[in-house]
N, C-alpha and C positions, 0 to 999 in steps of 0.2 A: 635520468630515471627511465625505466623499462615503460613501456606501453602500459605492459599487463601487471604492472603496477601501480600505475596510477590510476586503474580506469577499476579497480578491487570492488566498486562497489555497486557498481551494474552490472556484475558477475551475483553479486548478492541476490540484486535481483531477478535475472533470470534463474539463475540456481538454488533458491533459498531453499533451506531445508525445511523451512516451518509449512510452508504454502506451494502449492502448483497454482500460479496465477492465470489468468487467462490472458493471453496476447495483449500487448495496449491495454491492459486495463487503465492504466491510468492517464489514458491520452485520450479518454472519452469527455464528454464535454456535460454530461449529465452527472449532478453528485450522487445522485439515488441508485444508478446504474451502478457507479463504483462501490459504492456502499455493499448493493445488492451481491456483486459479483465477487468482494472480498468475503462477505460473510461466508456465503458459498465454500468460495475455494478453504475458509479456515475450517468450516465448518465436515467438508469432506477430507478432508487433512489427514493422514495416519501416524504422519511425522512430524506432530509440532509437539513442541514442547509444553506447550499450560493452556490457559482455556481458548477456543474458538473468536473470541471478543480479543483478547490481548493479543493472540497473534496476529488477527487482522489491523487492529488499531497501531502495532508495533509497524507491521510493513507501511502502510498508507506514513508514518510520523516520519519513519526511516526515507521515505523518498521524498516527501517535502525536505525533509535536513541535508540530503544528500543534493537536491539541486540548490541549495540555497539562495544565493544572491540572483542564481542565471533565472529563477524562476518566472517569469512573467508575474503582476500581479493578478491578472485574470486567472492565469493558472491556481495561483498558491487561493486565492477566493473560493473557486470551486472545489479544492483539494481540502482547504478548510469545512466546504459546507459537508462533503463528503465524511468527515469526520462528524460533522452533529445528525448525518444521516446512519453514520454507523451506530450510535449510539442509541438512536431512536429503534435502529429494528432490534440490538441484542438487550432493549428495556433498559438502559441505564440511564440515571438522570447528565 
């Protein structure tokens, strides 16, 4: 199988239509920071498709599932807390 087909889905994320993400975001080590900087980028967004909250929680889900097993658990901890930080700033329970 071709390279640039197997590798389809870190092309997603540098290229996603929904977000312009900011460099490494998700190789930071703070969950608040990531938090911070998804809501952002969904939030300035001109090309997503539904609301500012779903796009950002869709990319953050999309790259824990995309790294799955390789993920560190330190990693996939912080990418988890990130997720209950994303929810605390767009107010949902």
């Amino acid at each position: 199988m071709p390279t640039g087909k197997r590798k389809w889905s870190a092309g997603v994320t540098r290229r996603s239509d929904a977000l312009d993400l900011e460099s490494d975001v998700f190789k930071q080590d703070d969950p608040r920071r990531i938090a911070r900087s998804l809501k952002r980028s969904a939030e300035h967004s001109r090309r997503r498709k539904s609301s500012p909250y779903r796009s950002a929680m869709s990319m953050l889900t999309f790259y824990i599932n995309r790294a799955g097993r390789n993920l560190p658990e330190k990693r996939r901890t912080t990418l988890e807390a990130a997720k209950h930080s994303l929810r605390r700033l767009f107010h949902r329970s």
